[in-house]
TIRO-2110 file (N, C-alpha, C; in Angstrom, 1 decimal):
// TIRO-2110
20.1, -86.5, -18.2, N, 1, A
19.6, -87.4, -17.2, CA, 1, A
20.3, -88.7, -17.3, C, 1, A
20.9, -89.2, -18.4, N, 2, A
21.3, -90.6, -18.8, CA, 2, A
22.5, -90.4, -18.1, C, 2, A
22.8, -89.1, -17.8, N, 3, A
24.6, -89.4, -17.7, CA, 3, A
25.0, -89.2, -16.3, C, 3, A
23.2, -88.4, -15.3, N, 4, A
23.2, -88.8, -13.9, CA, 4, A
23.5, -90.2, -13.7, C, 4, A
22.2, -90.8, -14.3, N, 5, A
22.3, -92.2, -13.9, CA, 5, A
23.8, -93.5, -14.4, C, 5, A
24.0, -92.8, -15.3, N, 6, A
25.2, -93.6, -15.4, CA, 6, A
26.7, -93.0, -14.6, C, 6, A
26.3, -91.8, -14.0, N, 7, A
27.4, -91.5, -13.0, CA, 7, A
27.5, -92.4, -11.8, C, 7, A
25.7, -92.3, -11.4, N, 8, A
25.5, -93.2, -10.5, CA, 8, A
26.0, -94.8, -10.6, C, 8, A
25.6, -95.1, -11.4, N, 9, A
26.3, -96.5, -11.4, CA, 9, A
27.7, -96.5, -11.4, C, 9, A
28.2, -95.9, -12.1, N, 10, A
29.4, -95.5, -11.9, CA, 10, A
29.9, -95.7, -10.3, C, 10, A
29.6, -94.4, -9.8, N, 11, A
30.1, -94.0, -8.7, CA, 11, A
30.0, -95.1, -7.2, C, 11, A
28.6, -96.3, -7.8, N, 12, A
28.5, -97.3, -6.8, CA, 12, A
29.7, -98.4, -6.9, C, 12, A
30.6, -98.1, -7.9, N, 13, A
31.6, -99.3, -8.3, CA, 13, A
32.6, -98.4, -8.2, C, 13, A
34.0, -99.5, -7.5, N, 14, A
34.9, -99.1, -7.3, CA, 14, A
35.5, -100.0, -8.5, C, 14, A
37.0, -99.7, -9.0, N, 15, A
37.9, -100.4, -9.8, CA, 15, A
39.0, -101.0, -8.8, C, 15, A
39.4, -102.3, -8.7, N, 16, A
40.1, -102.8, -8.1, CA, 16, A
41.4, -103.7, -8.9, C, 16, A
42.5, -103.3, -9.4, N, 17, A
43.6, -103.9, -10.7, CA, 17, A
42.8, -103.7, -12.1, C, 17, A
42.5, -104.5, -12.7, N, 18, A
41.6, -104.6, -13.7, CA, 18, A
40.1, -105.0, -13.6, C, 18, A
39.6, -105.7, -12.7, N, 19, A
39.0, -105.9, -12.6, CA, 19, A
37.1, -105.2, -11.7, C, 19, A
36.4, -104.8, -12.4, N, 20, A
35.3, -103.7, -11.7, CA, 20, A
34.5, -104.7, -10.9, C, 20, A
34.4, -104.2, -9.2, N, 21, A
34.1, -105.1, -8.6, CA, 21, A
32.6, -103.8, -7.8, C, 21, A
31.3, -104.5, -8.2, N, 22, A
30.0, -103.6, -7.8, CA, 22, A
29.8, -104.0, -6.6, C, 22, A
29.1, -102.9, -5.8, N, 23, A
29.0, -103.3, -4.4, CA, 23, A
27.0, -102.5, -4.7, C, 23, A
26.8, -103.8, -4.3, N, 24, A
24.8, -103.6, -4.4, CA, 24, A
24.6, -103.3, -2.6, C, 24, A
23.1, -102.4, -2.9, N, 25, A
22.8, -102.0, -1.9, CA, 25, A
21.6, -103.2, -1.8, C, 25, A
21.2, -102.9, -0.2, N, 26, A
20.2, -104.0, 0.4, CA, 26, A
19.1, -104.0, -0.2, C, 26, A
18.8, -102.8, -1.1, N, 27, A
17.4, -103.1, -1.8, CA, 27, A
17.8, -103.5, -3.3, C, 27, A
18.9, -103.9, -3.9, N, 28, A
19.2, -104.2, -5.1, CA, 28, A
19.7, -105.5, -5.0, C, 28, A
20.1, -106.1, -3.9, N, 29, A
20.6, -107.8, -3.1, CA, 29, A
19.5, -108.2, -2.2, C, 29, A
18.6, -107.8, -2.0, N, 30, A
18.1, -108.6, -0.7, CA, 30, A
17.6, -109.6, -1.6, C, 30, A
17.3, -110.8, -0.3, N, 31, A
17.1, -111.9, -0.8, CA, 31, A
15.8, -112.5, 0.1, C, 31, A
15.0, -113.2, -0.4, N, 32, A
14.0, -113.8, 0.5, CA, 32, A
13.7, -115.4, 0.5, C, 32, A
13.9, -115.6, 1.8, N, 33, A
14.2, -117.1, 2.2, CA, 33, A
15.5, -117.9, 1.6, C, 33, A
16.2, -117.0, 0.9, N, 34, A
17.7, -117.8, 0.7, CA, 34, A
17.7, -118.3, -1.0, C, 34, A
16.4, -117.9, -1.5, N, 35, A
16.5, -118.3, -2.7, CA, 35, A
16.7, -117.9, -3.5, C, 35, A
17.6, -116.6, -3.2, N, 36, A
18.7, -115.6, -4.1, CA, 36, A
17.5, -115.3, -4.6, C, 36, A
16.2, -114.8, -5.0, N, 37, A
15.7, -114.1, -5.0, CA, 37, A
15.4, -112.4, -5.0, C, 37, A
15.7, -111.7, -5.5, N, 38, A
15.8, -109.9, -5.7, CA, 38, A
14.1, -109.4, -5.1, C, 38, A
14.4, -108.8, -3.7, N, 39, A
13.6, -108.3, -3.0, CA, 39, A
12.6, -107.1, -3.7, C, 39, A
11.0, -107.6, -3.5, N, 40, A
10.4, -106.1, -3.8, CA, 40, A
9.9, -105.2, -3.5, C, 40, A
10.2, -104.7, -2.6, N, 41, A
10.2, -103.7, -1.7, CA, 41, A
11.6, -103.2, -1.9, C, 41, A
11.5, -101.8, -1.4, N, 42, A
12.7, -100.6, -2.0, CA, 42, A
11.5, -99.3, -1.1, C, 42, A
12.6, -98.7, -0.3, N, 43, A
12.0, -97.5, 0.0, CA, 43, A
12.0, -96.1, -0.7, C, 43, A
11.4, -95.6, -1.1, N, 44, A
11.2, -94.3, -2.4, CA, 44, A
10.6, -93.1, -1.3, C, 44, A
11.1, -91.8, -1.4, N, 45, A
10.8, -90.7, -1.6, CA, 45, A
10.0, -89.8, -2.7, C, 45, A
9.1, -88.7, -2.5, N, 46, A
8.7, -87.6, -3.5, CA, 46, A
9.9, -87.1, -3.5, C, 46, A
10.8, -87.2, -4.4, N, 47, A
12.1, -86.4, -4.5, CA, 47, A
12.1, -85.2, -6.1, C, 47, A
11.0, -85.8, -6.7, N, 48, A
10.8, -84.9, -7.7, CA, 48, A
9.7, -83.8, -7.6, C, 48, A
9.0, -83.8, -6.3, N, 49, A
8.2, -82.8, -7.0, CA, 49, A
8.2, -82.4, -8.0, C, 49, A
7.1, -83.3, -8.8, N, 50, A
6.9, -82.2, -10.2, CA, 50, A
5.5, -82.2, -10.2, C, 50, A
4.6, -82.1, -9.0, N, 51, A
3.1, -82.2, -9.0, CA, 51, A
2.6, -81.2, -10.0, C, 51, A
3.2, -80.3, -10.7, N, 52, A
2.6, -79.2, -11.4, CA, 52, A
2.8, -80.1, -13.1, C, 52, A
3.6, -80.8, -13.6, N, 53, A
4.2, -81.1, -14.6, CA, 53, A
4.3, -82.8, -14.9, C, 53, A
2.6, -83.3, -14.6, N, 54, A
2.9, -84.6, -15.0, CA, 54, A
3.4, -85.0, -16.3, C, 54, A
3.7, -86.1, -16.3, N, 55, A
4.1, -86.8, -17.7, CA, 55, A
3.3, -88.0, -18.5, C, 55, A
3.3, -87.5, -19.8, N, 56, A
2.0, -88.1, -20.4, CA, 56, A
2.7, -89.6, -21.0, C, 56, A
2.3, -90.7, -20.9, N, 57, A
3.1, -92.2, -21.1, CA, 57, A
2.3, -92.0, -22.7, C, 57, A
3.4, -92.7, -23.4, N, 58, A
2.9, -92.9, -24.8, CA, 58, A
2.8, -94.4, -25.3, C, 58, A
3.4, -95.1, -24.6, N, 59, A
3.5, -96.4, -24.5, CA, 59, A
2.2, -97.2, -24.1, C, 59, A
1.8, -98.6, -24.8, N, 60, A
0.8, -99.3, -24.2, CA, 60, A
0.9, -100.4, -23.2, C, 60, A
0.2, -100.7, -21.9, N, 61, A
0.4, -101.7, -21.7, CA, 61, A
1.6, -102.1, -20.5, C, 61, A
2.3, -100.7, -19.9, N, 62, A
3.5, -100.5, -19.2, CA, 62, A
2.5, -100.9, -17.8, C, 62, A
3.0, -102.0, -17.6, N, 63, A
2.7, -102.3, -15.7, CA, 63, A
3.9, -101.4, -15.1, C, 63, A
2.7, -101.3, -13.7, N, 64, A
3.6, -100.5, -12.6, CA, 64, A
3.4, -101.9, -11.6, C, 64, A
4.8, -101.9, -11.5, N, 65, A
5.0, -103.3, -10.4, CA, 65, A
5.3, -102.6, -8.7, C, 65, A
5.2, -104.2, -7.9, N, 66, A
5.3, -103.9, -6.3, CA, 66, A
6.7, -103.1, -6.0, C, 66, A
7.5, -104.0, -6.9, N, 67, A
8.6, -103.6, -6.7, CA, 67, A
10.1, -103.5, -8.4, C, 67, A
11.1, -102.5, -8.1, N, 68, A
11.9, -102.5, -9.2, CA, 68, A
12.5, -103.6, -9.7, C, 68, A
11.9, -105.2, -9.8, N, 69, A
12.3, -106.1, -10.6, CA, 69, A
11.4, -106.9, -11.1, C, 69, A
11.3, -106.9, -12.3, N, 70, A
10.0, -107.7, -13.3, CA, 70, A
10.3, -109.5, -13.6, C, 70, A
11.7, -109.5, -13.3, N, 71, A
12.5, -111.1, -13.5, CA, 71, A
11.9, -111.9, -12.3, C, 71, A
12.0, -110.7, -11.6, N, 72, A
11.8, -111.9, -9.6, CA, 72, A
10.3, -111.5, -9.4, C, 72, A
9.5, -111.2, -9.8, N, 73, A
8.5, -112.1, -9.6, CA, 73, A
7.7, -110.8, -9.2, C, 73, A
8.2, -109.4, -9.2, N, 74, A
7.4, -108.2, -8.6, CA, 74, A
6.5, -107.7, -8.9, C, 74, A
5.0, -108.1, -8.4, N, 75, A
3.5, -108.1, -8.8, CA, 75, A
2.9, -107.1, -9.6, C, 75, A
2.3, -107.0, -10.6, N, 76, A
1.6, -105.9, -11.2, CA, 76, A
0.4, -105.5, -10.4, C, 76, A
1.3, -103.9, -10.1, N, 77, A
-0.3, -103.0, -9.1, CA, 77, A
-1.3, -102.2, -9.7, C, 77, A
-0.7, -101.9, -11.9, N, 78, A
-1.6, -101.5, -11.9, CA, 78, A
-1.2, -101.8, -13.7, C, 78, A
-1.8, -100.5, -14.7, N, 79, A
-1.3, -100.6, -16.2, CA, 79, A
-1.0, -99.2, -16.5, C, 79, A
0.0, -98.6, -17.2, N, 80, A
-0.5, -97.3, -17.9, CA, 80, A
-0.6, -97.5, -19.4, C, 80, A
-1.6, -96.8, -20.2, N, 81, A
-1.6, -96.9, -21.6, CA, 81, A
-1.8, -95.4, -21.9, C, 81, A
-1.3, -95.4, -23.3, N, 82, A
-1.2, -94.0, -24.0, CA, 82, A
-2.2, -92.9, -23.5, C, 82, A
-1.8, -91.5, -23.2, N, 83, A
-2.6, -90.7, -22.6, CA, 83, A
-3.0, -90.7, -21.1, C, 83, A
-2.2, -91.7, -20.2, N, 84, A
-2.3, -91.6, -19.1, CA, 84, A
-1.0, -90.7, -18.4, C, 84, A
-1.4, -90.2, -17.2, N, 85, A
-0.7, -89.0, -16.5, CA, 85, A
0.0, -89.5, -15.6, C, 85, A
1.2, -89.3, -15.1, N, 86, A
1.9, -89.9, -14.0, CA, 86, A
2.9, -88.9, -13.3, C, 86, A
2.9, -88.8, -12.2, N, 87, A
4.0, -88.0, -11.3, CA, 87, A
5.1, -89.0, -10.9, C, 87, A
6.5, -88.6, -11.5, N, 88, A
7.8, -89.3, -10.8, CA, 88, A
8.3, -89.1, -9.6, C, 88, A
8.6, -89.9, -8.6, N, 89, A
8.7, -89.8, -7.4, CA, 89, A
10.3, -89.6, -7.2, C, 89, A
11.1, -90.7, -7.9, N, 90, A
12.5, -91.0, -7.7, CA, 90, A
12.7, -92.2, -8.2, C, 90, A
13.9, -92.1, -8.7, N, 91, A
14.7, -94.0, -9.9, CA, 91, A
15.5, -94.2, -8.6, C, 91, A
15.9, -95.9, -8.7, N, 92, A
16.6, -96.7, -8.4, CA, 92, A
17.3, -97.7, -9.6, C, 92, A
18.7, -97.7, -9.1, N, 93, A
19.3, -98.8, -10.2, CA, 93, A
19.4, -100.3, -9.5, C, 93, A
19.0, -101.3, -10.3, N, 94, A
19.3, -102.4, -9.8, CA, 94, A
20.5, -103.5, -10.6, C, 94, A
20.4, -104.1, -10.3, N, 95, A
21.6, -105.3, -10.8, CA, 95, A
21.8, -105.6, -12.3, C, 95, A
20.4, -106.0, -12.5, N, 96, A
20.4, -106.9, -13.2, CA, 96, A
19.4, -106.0, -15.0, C, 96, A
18.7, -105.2, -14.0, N, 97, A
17.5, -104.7, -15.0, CA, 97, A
17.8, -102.9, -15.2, C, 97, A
18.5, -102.4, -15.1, N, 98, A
18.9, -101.6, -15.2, CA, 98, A
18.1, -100.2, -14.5, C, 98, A
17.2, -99.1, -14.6, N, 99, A
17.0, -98.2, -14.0, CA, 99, A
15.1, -98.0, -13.7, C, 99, A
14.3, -98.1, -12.7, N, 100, A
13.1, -97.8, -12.4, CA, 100, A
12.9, -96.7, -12.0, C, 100, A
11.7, -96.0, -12.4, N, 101, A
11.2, -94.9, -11.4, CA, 101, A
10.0, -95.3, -10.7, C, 101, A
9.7, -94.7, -9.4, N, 102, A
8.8, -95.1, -8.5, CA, 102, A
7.8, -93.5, -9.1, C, 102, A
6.6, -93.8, -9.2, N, 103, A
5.5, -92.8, -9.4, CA, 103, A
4.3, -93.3, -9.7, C, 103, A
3.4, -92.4, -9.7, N, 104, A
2.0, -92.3, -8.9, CA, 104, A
1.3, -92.3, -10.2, C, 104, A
0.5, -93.0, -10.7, N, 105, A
-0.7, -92.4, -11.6, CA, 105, A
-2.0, -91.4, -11.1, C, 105, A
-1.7, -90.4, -12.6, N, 106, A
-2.8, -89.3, -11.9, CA, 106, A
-4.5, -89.5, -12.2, C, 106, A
-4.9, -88.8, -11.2, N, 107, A
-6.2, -89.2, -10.4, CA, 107, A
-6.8, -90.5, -9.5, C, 107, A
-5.7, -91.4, -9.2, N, 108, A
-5.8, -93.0, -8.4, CA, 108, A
-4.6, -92.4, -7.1, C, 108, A
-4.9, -93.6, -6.9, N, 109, A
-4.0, -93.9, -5.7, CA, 109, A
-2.5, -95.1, -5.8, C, 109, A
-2.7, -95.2, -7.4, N, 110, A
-1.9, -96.0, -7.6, CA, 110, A
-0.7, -96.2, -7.7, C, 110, A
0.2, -97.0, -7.7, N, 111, A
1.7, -96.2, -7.2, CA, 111, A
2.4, -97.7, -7.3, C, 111, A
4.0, -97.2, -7.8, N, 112, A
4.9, -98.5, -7.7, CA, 112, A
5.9, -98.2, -9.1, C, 112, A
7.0, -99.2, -9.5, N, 113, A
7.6, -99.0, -10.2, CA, 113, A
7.5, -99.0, -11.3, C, 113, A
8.4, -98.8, -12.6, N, 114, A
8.1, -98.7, -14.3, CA, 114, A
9.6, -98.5, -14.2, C, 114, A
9.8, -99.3, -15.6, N, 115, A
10.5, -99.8, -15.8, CA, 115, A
11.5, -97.9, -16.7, C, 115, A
12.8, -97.6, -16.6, N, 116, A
12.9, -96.1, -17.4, CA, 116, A
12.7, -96.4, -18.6, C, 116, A
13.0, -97.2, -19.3, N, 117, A
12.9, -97.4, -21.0, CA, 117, A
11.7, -97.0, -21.1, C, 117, A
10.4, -97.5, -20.2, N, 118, A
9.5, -97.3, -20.7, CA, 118, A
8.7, -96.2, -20.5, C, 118, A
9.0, -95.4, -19.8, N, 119, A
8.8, -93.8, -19.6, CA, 119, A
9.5, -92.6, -20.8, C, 119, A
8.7, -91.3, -20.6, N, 120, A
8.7, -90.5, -21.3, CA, 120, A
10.5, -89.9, -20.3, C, 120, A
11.0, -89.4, -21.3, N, 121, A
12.0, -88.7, -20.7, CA, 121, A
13.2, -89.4, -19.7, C, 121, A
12.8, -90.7, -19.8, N, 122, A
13.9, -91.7, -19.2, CA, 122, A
13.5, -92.1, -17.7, C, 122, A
12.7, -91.6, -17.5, N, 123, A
11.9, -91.6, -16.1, CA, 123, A
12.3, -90.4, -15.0, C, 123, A
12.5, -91.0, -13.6, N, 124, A
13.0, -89.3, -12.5, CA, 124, A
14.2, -89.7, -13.0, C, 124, A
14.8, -87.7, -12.0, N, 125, A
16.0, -87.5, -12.4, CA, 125, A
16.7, -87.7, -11.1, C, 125, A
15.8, -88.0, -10.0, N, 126, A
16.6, -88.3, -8.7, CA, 126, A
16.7, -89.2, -8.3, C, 126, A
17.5, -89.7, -7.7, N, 127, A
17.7, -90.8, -7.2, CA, 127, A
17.2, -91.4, -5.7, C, 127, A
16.6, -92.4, -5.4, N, 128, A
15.5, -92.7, -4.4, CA, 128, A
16.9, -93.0, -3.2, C, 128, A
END
């Protein structure tokens, strides 16, 4: 899975002389009110179906935020601690903070991003 997501990054950057020049998408640059700000909002898909095969967090204390950046300010919607259940929906790579998955805690309605470090298995394996 590490080496999807580092294709991915990969593959969003071109090489131009020596120099590697990234080209960010509108949900990994937007900005709000001009204050260079990193937007939280990001549109996600169920691209994992894995409703049959949740994943159990071992970690304490992991917020699920509004959106995939914890630097700019993106709200805590909920917490997971050890023994809680979660369905992966789909990762996004961002700029600055490297890889999120969007997914659902099981039996709520709760939903929003985590950080991959801090998921079981690096988080999804698809990309949102």
């Amino acid at each position: 899975m590490l080496m999807k997501k580092s294709a991915a990054v990969l593959a969003a950057a071109t090489v131009a002389g020596a120099a590697l020049v990234l080209t960010p998408t509108t949900a990994t640059a937007g900005t709000s009110g001009g204050t260079g700000a990193l937007n939280c909002s990001h549109a996600w898909w169920n691209l994992d179906h894995d409703d049959k095969d949740p994943k159990e967090i071992k970690r304490s204390n992991v917020n699920i935020r509004s959106g995939p950046h914890a630097a700019s300010g993106c709200g805590v919607v909920g917490t997971l601690n050890p023994g809680d259940q979660v369905y992966y929906h789909c990762y996004t790579t961002t700029q600055n903070e490297g890889t999120w998955t969007h997914l659902r805690k099981d039996g709520t309605s709760v939903n929003g991003w985590v950080k991959d470090t801090l998921l079981p298995d690096g988080g999804s394996r698809f990309e949102c």
